[in-house]
C-alpha positions as CSV (number, residue, x, y, z in Angstrom):
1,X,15.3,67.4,-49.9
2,X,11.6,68.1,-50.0
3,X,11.0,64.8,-51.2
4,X,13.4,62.9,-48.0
5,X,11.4,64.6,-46.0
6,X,7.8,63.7,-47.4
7,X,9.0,60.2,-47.7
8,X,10.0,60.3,-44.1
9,X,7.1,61.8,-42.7
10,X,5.1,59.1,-44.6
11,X,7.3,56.5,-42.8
12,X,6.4,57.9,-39.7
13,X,2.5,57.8,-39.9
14,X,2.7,54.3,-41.8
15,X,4.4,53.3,-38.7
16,X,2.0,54.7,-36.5
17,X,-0.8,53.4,-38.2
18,X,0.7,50.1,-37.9
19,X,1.3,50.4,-34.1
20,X,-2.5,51.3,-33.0
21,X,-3.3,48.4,-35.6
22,X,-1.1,46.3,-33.9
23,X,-2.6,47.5,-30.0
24,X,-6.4,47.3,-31.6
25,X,-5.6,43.8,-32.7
26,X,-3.7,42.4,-29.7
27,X,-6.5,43.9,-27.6
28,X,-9.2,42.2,-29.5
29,X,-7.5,38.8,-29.5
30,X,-6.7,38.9,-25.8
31,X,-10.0,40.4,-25.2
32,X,-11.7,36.8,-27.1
33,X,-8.9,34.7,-25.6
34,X,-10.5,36.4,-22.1
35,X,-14.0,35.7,-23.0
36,X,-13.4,32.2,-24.5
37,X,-11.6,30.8,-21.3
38,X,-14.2,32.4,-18.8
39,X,-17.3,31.4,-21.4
40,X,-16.1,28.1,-21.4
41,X,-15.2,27.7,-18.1
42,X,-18.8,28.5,-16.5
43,X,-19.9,26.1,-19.4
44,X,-18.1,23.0,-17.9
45,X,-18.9,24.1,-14.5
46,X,-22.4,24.6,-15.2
47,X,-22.0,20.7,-16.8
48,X,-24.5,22.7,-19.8
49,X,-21.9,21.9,-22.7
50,X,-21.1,19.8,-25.8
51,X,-17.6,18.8,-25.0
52,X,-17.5,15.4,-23.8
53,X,-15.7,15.8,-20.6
54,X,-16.4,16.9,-17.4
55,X,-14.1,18.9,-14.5
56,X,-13.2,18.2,-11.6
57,X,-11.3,21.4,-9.7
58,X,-14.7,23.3,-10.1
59,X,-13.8,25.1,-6.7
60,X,-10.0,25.8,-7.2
61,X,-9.7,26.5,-11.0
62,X,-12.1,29.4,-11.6
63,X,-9.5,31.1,-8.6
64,X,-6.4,30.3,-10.3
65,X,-7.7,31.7,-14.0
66,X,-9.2,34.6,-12.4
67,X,-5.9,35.5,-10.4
68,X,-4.4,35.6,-14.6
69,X,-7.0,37.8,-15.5
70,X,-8.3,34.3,-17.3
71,X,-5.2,34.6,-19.6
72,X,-4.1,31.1,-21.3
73,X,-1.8,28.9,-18.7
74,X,-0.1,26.7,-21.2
75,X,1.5,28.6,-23.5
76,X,5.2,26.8,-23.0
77,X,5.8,23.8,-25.4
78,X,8.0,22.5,-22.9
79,X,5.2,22.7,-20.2
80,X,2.6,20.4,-22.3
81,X,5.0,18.1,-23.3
82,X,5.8,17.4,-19.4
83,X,2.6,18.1,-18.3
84,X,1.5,14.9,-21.3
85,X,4.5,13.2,-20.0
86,X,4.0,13.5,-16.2
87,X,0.1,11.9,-16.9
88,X,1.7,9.2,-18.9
89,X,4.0,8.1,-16.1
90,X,1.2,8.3,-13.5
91,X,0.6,4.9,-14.6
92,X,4.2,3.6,-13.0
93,X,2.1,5.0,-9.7
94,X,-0.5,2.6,-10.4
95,X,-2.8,5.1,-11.5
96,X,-4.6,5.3,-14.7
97,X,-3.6,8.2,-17.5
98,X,-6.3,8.3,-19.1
99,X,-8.1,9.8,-15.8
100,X,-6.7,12.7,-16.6
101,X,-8.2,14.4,-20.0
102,X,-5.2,12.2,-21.9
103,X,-7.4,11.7,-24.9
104,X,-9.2,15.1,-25.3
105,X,-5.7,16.3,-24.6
106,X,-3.8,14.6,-27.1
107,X,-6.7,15.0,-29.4
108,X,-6.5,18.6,-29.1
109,X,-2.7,19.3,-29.2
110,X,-3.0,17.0,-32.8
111,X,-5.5,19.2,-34.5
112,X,-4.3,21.5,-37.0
113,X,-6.0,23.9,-36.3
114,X,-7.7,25.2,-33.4
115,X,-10.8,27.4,-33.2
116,X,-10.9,30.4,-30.1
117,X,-13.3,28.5,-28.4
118,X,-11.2,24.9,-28.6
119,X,-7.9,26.7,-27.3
120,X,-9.6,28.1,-24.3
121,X,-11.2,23.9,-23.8
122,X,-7.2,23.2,-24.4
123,X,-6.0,25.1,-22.0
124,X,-8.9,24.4,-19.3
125,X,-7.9,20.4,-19.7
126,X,-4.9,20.8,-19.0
127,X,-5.5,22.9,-15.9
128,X,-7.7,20.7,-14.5
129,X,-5.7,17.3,-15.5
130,X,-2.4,18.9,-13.9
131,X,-4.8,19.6,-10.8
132,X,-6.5,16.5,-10.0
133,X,-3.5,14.6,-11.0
134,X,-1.2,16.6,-7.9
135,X,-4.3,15.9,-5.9
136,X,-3.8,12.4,-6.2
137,X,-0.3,12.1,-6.2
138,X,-0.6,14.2,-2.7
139,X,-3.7,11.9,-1.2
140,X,-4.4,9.5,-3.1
141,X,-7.0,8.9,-5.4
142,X,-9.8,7.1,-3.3
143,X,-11.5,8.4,-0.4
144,X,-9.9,6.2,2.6
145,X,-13.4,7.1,4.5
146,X,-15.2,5.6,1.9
147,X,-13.8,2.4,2.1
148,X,-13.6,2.5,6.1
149,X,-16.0,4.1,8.2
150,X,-13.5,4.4,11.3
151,X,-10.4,6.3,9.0
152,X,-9.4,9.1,11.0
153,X,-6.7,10.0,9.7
154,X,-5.1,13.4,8.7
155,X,-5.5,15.3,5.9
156,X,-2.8,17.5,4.7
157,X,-2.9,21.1,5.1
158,X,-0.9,23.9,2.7
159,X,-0.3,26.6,4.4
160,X,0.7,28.6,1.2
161,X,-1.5,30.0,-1.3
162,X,-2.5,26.6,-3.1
163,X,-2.9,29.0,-6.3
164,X,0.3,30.3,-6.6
165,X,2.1,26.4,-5.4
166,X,0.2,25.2,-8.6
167,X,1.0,28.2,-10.8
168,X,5.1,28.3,-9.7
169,X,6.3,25.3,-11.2
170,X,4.4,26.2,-14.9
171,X,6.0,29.7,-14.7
172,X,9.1,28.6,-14.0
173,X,8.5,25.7,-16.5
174,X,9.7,22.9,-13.5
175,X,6.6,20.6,-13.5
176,X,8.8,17.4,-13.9
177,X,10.7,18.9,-10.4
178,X,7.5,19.3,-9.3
179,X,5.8,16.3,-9.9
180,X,8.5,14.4,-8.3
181,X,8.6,16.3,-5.2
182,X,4.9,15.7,-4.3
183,X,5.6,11.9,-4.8
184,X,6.0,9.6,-1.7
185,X,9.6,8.9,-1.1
186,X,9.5,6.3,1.4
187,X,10.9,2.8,1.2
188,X,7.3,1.7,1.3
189,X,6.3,3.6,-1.6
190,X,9.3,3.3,-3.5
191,X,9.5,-0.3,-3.0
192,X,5.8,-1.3,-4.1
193,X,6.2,1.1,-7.6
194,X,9.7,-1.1,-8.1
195,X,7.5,-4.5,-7.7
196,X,4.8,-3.0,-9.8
197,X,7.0,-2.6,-12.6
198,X,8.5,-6.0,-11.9
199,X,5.3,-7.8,-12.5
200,X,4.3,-5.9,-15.2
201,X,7.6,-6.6,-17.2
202,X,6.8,-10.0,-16.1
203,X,3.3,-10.1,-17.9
204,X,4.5,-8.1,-21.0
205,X,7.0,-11.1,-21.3
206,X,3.9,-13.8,-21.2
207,X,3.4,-14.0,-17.7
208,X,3.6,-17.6,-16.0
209,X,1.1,-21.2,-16.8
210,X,-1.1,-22.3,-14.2
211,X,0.7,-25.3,-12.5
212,X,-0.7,-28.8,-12.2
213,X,-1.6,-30.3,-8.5
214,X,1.6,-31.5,-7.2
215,X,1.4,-34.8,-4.6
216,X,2.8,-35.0,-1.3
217,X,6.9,-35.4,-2.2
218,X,9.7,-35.9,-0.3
219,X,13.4,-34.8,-1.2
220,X,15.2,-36.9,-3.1
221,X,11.5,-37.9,-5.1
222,X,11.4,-37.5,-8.8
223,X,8.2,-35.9,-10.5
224,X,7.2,-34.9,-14.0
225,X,5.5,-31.8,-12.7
226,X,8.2,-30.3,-11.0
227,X,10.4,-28.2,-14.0
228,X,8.1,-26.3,-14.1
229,X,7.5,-25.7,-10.7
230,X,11.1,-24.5,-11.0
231,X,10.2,-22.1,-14.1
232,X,7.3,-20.7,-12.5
233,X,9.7,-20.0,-9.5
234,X,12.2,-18.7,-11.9
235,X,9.9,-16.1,-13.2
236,X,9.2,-14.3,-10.0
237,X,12.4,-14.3,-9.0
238,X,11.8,-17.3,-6.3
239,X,14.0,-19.7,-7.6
240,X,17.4,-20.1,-5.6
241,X,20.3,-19.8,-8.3
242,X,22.8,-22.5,-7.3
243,X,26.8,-22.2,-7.6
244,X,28.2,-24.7,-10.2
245,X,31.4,-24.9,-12.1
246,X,31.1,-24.9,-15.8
247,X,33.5,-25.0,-18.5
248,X,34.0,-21.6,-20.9
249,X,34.7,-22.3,-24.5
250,X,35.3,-18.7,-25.8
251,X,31.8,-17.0,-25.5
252,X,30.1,-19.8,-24.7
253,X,29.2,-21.7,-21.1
254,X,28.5,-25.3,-20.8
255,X,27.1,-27.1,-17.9
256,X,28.8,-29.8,-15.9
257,X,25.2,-31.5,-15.6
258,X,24.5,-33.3,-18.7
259,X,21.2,-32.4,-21.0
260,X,21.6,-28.7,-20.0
261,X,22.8,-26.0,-22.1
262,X,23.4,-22.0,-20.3
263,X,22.4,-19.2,-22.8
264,X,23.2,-15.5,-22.5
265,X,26.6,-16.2,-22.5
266,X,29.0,-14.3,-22.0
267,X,27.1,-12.8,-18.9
268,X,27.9,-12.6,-15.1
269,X,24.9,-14.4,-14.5
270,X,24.0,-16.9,-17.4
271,X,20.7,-18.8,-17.5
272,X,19.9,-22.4,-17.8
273,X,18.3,-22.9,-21.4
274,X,14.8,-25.2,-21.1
275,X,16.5,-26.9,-24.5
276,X,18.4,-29.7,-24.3
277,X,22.1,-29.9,-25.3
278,X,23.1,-31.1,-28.4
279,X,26.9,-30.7,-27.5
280,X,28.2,-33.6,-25.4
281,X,29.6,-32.3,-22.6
282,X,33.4,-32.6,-23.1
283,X,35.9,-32.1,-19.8
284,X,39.0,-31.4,-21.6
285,X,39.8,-27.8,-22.1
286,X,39.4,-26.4,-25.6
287,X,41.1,-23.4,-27.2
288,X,41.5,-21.2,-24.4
289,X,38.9,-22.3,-22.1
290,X,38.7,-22.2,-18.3
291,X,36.4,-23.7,-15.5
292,X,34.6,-20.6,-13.9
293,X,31.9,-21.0,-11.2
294,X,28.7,-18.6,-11.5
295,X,25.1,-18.7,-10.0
296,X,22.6,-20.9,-12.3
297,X,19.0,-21.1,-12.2
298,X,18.3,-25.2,-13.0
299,X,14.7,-25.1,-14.3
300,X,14.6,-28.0,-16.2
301,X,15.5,-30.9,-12.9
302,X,12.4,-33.3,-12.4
303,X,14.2,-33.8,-8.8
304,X,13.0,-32.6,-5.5
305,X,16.1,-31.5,-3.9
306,X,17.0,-29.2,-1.4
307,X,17.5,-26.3,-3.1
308,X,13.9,-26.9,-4.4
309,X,12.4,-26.7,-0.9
310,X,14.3,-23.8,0.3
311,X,13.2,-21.9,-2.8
312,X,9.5,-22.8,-1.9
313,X,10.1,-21.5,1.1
314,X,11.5,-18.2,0.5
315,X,8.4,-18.4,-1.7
316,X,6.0,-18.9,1.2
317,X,7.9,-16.3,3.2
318,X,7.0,-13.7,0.6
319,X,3.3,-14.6,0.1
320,X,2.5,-15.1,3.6
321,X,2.6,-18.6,4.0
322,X,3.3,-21.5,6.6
323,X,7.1,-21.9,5.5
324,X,6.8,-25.7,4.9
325,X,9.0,-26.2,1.8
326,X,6.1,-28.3,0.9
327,X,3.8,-27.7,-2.3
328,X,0.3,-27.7,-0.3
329,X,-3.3,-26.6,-1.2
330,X,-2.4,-22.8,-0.1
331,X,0.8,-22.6,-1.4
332,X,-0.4,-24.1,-4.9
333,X,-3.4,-21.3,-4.6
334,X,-0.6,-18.6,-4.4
335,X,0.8,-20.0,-7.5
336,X,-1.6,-19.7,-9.2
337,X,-2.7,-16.2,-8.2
338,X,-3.0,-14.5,-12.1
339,X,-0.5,-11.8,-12.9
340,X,-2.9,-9.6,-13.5
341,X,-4.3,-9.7,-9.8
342,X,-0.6,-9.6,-8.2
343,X,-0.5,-6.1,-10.2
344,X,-3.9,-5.2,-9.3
345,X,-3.0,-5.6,-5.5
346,X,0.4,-3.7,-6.0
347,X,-1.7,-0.8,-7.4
348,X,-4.6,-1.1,-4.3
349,X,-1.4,-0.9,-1.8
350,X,0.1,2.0,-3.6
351,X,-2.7,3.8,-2.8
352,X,-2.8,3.1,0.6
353,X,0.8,4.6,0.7
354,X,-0.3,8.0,-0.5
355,X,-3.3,7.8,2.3
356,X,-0.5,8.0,5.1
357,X,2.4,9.7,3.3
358,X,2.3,12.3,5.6
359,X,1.7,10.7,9.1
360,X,4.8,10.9,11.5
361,X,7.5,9.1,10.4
362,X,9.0,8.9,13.7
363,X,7.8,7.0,17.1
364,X,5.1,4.8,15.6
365,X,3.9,1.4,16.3
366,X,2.6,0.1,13.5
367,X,-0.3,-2.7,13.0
368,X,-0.7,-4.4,9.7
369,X,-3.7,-6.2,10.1
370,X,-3.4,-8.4,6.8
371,X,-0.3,-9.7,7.7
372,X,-0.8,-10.1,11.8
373,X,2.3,-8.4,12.7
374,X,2.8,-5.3,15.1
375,X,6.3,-3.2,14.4
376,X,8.2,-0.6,16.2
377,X,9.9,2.1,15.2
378,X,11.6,4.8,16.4
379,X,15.0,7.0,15.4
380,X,14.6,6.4,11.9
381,X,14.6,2.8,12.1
382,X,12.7,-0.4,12.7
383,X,14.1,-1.7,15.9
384,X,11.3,-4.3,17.1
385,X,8.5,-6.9,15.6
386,X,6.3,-9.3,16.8
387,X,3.2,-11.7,15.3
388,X,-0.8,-10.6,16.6
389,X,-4.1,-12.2,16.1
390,X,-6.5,-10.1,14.7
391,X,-10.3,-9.4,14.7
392,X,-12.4,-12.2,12.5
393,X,-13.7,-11.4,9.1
394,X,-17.2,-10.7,11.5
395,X,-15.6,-8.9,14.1
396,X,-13.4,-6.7,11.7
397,X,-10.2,-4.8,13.6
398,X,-11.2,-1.5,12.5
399,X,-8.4,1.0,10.6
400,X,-7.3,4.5,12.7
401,X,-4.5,6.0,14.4
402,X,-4.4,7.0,18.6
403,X,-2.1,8.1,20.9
404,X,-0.9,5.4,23.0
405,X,-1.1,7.0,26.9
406,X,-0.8,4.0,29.3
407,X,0.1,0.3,30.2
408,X,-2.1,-1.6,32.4
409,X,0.2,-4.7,34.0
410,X,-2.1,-7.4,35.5
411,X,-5.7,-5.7,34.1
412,X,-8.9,-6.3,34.7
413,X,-11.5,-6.7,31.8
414,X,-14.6,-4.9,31.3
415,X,-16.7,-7.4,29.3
416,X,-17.7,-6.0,26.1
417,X,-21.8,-5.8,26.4
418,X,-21.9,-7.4,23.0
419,X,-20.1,-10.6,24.6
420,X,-21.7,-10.6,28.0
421,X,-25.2,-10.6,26.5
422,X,-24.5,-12.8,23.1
423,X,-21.8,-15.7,24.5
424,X,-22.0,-15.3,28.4
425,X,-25.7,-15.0,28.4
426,X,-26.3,-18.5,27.5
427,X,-23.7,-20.1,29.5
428,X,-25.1,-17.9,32.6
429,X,-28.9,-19.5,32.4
430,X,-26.8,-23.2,32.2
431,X,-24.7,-22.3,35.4
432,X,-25.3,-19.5,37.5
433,X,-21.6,-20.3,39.0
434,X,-20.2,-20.0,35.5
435,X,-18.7,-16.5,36.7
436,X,-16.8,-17.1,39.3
437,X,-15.2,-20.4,38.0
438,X,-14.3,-17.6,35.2
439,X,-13.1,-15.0,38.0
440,X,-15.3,-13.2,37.2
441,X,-17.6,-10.4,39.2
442,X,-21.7,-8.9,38.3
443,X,-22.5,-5.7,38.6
444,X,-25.4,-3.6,38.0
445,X,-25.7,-0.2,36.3
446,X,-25.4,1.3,39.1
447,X,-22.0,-0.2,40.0
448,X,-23.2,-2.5,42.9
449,X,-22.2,-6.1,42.9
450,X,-24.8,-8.4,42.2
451,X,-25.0,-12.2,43.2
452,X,-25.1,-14.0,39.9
453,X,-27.3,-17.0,42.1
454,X,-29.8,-14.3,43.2
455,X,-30.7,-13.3,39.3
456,X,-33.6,-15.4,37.3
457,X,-31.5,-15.9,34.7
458,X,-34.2,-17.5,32.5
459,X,-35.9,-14.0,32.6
460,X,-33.5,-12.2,31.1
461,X,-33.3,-10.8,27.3
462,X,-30.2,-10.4,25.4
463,X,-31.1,-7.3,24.0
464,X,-32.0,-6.1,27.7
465,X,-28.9,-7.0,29.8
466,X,-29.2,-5.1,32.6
467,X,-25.6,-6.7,34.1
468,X,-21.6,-5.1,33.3
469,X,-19.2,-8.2,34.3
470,X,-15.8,-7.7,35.0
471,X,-12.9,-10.0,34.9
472,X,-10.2,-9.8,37.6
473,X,-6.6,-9.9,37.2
474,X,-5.0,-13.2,37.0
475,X,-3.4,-15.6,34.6
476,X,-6.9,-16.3,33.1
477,X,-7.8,-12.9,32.3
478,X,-9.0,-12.5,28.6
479,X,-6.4,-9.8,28.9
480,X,-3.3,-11.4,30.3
481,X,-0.7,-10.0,32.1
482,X,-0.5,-6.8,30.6
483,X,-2.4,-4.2,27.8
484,X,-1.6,-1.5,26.4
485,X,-4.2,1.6,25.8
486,X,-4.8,4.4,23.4
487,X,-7.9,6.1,23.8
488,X,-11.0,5.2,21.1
489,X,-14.3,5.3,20.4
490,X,-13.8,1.5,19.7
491,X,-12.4,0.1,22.4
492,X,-9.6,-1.1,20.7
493,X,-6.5,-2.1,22.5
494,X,-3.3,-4.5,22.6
495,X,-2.8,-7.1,24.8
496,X,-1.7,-10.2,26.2
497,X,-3.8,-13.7,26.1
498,X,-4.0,-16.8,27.9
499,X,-4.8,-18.7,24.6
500,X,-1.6,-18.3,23.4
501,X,-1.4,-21.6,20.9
502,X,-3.2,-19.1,18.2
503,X,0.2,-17.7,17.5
504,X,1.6,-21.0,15.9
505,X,-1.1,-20.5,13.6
506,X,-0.4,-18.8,9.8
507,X,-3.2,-17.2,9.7
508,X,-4.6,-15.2,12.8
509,X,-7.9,-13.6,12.5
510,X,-9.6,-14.8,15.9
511,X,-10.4,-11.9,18.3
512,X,-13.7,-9.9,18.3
513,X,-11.4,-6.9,17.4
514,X,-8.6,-6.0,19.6
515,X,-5.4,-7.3,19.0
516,X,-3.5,-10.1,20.5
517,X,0.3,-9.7,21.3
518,X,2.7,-12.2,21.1
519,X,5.1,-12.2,23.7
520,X,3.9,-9.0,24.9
521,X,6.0,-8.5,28.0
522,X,8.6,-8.0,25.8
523,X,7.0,-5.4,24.1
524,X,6.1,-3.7,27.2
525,X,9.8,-3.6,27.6
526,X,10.8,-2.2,24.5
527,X,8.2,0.8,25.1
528,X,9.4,1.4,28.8
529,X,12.7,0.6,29.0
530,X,13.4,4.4,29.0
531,X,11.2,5.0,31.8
532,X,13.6,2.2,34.1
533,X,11.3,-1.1,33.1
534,X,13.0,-4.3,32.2
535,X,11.3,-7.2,31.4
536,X,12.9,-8.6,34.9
537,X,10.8,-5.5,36.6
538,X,8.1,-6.2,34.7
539,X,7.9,-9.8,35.6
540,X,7.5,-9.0,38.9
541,X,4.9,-6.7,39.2
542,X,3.0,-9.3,37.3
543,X,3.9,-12.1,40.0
544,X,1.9,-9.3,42.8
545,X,-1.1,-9.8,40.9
546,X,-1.8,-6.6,41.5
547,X,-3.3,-3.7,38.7
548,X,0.0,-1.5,37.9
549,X,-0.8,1.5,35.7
550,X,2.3,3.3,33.9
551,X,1.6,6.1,32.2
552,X,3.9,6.8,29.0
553,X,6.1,9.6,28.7
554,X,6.4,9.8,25.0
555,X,3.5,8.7,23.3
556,X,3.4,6.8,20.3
557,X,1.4,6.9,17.7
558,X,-0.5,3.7,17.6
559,X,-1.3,2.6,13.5
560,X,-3.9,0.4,12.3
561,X,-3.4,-0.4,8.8
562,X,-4.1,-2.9,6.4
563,X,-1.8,-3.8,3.4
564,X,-2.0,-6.7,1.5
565,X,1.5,-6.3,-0.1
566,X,4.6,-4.0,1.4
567,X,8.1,-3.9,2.5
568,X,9.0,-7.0,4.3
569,X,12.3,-7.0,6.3
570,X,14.5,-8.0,3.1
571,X,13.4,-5.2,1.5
572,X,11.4,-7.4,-0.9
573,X,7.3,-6.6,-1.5
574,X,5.6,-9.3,0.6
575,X,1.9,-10.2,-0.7
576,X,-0.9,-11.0,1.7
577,X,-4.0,-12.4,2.2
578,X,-7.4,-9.9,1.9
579,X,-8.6,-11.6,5.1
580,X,-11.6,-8.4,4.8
581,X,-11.9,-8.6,1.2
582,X,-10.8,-5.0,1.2
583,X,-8.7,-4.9,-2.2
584,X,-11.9,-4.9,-4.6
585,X,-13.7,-2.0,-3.2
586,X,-10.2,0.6,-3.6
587,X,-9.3,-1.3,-6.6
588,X,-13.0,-0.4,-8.4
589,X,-12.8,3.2,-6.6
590,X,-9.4,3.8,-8.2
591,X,-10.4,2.4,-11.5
592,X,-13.5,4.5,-11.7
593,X,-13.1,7.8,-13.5
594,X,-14.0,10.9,-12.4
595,X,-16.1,12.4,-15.4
């Protein structure tokens, strides 16, 4: 008995020796884990460290580890493996992995063994990586105000704690949810990351051969060059499959055009093979055969035929070309565009989509600039569309948003300074007259008219004008009939044109900056028909000659953008020309890492 109870009283302090050993020592190793994480923390913000990387939430991660008392963050398995796995896919956003501590992280989750010091660098990396990569998921990578001078646009506010929106998704061990939420969900977006992995399937599969100079050919002509013309079509998806019947031998599909074998098969859409048959082509029905007819892709025809020409087209269409059919010196260029620089482009406009991912999404007119169209929409959908002309590569239409307020029907035009003293100038010291042939009026800065024969026009200075002209209303107003105005520093606006041949042209970068509307009474109707205005009404006002200013009810949000790919009407990625050479500078900012 006396011996129970020794034994159990020896139990008892034995455990309680073990206990305060087991406090003392989970004391002391949260107390390093502490000092580790802060210690090396101040190191990499202080940049006076050893450890080959450098971070970028200086402001934002010190706050979060001292809200956990500088405990460890990524103590889940499952949260590292999505946190490793949500970096990886970045690069289906067009954004680069490895901009985001992948190496040291990797490096680090592989080592056997991990000193005090290198878990608290382990868990710091991955603080910062899971950071910076929401922040560019959320804005985008590149500074837009960087690239352009006149971005104005929005930055997104949180009006929750930004600490606790990062911390919630790792506690809860939801960062994939998470991730996926902060992602653009637009058509836009969504449609540029599905061409982006399109191409790059396309260049993991060999890409496509430069093609050789076509001549001029007509349909019907014959030419050596043309398969693969047909093939390079083919790979992009260009080529238009054409219905033909073809006989089924069990599994396999044989074509009713001699020297052409269809591989793939069984398949709901079989390809033409490249290789010619070896199996005569035989019309009686074998074993249980059948004539079926399915779509085929003929790639190996050396004939110009009509459904050549209407697959160039749809090619032209795409890349922003003059629709032709015809194999010319700009659609050969397109052609011949590398892979690498479609996918480079795809990336640059992805960006762009994450700059005004959170912009209204409703009551908008839209400019893309690149592609010299104006859109409309409104109630969730794309009701309206028309071409523009656009400032030149030297008189560059500058990128912001405004408030459209008002629509001046038969305008005057307040001469820019710049073009009164740089191109009227010179035509003023020829002709004195030259104004009022132009209808035309001088004034001086005091606002009194000024008889353009009474001025020594040989005297004056271009970098002294001392005149404002003004243009009166009329059909050869610079203006038009009619413009439409939202307020800016630029004095940018919409409007109609008298030179109205410009619009025939593919490419329309002609104006000194404003934009150029085609068919703009129309589009004066569409953003005042609500307010009573047809384009019957509208006409004429115009016929008075008189200035009519409406002012708009609802005012919408007037975009100047420029993408060089996005969502055409078909719901297929439409490339563009870089008319302002735009693409490199986002393309090296986005490829440029941050430590």
């Amino acid at each position: 008995m006396q011996q129970t109870n020794t034994l159990v009283c020896w139990q008892k302090c034995i455990g309680t020796i073990v206990f305060f050993i087991s406090i003392l020592f989970s004391n002391t190793l949260f107390s390093q884990q502490t000092s580790d994480i802060k210690t090396v923390l101040q190191l990499l913000n202080t940049g006076n460290h050893s450890y080959g990387i450098k971070i970028f939430s200086d402001s934002l991660m010190p706050l979060i580890y001292e809200k956990r008392n500088y405990q460890p963050i990524w103590s889940s398995k499952k949260n590292i493996e999505d946190l490793i796995f949500v970096i990886n896919d970045s690069y289906n956003d067009g954004l680069t992995p490895e901009h985001y501590h992948l190496a040291k992280i990797i490096e680090l989750k592989n080592k056997p063994s991990l000193t005090e010091e290198e878990k608290a660098l382990y868990d710091i990396v991955m603080t910062d990586a899971g950071i910076l990569l929401s922040s560019h998921l959320i804005w985008g990578k590149v500074q837009p105000e960087t690239i352009s001078s006149t971005w104005n646009f929005d930055t997104k506010e949180f009006t929750e704690d930004r600490i606790n929106l990062f911390l919630a998704p790792i506690e809860k061990e939801m960062i994939l949810e998470a991730t996926a939420a902060i992602k653009p969900h637009n058509l836009l977006y969504n449609g540029l990351k599905t061409s982006l992995r399109n191409f790059r399937e396309i260049e993991a599969n060999g890409g496509y051969a430069k093609l050789h100079k076509i001549e001029a050919i007509e349909l019907g002509d014959n030419n050596q060059f043309i398969p693969e013309l047909r093939k390079r079509l083919a790979i992009t998806g260009n080529l238009i499959p054409i219905d033909s019947t073809v006989l089924k031998v069990d599994t396999t599909f044989r074509s009713q055009q001699e020297g052409i074998a269809i591989v793939n098969a069984p398949s709901s859409q079989p390809v033409i093979d490249t290789v010619t048959s070896m199996i005569p082509f035989n019309p009686s029905p074998i074993l249980d055969s059948s004539y079926v007819s399915i779509p085929l892709l003929d790639t190996t025809s050396t004939i110009y035929n009509d459904n050549l020409k209407q697959s160039i087209i749809a090619f032209q269409k795409m890349y922003g070309l003059e629709q032709d059919g015809k194999v010319g010196k700009a659609t050969l260029k397109a052609l011949n565009v590398p892979i690498a620089n479609r996918i480079n482009t795809l990336r640059v406009n992805l960006e762009r989509a994450r700059w005004i991912n959170h912009e209204d999404d409703d009551n908008f007119i839209f400019v893309n600039i690149a592609d010299f169209t104006l859109y409309l929409h409104k109630g969730e959908q794309w009701y309206y569309k028309t071409n523009v002309v656009v400032g030149k590569p030297y008189h560059q239409t500058p990128v912001f948003k405004a408030k459209m307020s008002y629509i001046d029907i038969n305008p005057t035009w307040n001469v820019p300074y710049s073009i009164a003293s740089k191109e009227m100038l010179p035509k003023l010291k020829k002709d004195a007259g030259y104004l009022k042939k132009q209808n035309m009026k001088l004034y001086d800065r005091s606002n009194n008219e000024v008889d353009p024969y009474s001025v020594d026009w040989k005297s004056i200075k271009q970098k002294s004008f001392p005149y404002y002209i003004v243009q009166g209303s009329g059909p050869g107003n610079a203006l038009g009939y009619i413009k439409f105005i939202f307020p800016n520093k630029y004095s940018i606006y919409l409007h109609d044109t008298p030179s109205r041949y410009l619009f025939k042209r593919n490419s329309r970068a002609f104006s000194h900056g404003c934009i150029r509307v085609h068919e703009p009474l129309k589009l004066g109707e569409q953003l005042l028909k609500e307010q009573g205005y047809t384009l019957e009404k509208i006409e004429e006002i115009v016929k008075t000659g008189e200035l009519k200013r409406v002012i708009l009810m609802e005012r919408p949000t007037v975009y100047l953008l420029y993408f060089t790919a996005m969502l055409g009407p078909d719901v297929a990625v439409h490339f563009y020309d870089d008319i302002y050479s735009r693409d490199k500078r986002v393309l090296k900012e986005l490829d440029k890492s941050l430590y």
